[in-house]
N, C-alpha and C positions, 0 to 999 in steps of 0.2 A: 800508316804504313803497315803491310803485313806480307808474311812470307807465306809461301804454300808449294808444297811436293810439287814439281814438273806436270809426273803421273799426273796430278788430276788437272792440267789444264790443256787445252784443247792446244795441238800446232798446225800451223796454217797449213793447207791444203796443197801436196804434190804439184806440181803443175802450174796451178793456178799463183800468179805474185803479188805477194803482199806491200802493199801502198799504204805507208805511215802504220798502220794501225794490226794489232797483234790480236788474235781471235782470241786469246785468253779473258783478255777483259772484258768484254760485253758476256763471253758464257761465264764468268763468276760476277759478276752486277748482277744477269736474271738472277741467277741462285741467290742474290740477297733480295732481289727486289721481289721473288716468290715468298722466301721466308717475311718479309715484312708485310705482305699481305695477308698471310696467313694469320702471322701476328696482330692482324688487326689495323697496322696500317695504311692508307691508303696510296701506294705509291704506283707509279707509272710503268707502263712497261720499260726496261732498259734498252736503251736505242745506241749507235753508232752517236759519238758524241766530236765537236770541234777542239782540237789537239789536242784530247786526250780517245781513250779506246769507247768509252760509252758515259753515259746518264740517266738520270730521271728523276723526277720531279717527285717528293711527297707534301702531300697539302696536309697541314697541320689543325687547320679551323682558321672560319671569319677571314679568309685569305692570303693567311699564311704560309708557304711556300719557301720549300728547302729542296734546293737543288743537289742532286749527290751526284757526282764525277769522277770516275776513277779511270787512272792511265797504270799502264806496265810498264814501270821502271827499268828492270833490267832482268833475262834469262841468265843466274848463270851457276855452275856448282849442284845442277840437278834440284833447283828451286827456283822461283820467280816471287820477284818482288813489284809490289802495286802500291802506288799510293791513293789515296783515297781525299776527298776534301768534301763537305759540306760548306755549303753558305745561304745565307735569306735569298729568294729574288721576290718581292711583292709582284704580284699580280697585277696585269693592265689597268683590271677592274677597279682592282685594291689603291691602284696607283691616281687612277682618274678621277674615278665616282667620291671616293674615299678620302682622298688629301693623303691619303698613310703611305707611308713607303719604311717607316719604322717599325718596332715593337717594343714590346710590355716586358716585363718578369714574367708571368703565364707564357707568354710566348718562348721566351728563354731555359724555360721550365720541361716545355714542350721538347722543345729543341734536344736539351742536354735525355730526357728519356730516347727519342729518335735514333740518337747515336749510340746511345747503349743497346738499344736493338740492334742495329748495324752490327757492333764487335759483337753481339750475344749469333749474329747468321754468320761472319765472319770465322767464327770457332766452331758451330755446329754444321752449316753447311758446308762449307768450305776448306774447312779444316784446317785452318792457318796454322803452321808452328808457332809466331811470336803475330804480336798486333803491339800496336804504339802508339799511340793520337800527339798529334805536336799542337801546340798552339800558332799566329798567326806567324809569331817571333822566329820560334822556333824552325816552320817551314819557310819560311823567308830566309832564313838565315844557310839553312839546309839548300836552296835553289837561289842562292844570292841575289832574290828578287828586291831591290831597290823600292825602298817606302816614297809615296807619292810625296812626300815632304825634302826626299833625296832628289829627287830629279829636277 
């Protein structure tokens, strides 16, 4: 989760009505997904994403694949807050040819750098006043999402 000035996010278009999805998120995703490239990363351009504002993909090595998702939680008080989530998706390839649809420690390793990029564009590009990272517990807990062992 992270908060950011109004100012700097974009509000939807006069005229034009806005259907589910808040322009803010997909233009602060590019600005991370530019900085992670810059950084050396390899990630995707950020696109319009399914119920949330945007996504994209960075591929980590050997098939690795971390999908980043970010929605706009709520405009309000002359800030906007987003939440953010990463998670693995292996790769068809990774999933077919491979057997793998898990990973390693290197992989884990990988991962935990990725997201530090992330909050490192988060603060520099973006300009967040506060940033947060929850665990799985935690955002579950936070969106009272029911563990598949509750249902």
């Amino acid at each position: 989760m992270f908060v950011v000035p109004e100012t700097s996010c974009p509000l939807a278009q006069q005229g034009r009505p806005r259907h589910f999805r808040d322009p803010a998120g997909l233009a602060v995703l590019q600005r991370i997904a530019e900085g992670l490239t810059e950084s050396g990363y390899p990630a995707t351009t950020a696109k319009p994403g399914y119920a949330v504002e945007a996504g994209l993909r960075c591929r980590l090595g050997d098939g690795f694949d971390v999908t980043v998702c970010l929605a706009v939680a709520e405009r309000k008080g002359g800030f906007v807050e987003f939440e953010l989530g990463t998670y693995h998706s292996p790769s068809l390839l990774s999933r077919i040819w491979r057997g793998r649809s898990g990973f390693d420690a290197q992989h884990i390793t990988e991962w935990k750098r990725l997201c530090s990029a992330i909050n490192d564009q988060i603060v520099q590009r973006v300009g967040a006043a506060s940033v947060a990272w929850l665990t799985f517990e935690a955002a579950a807990a936070r969106w009272k999402v029911p563990r598949v062992s509750e249902k």
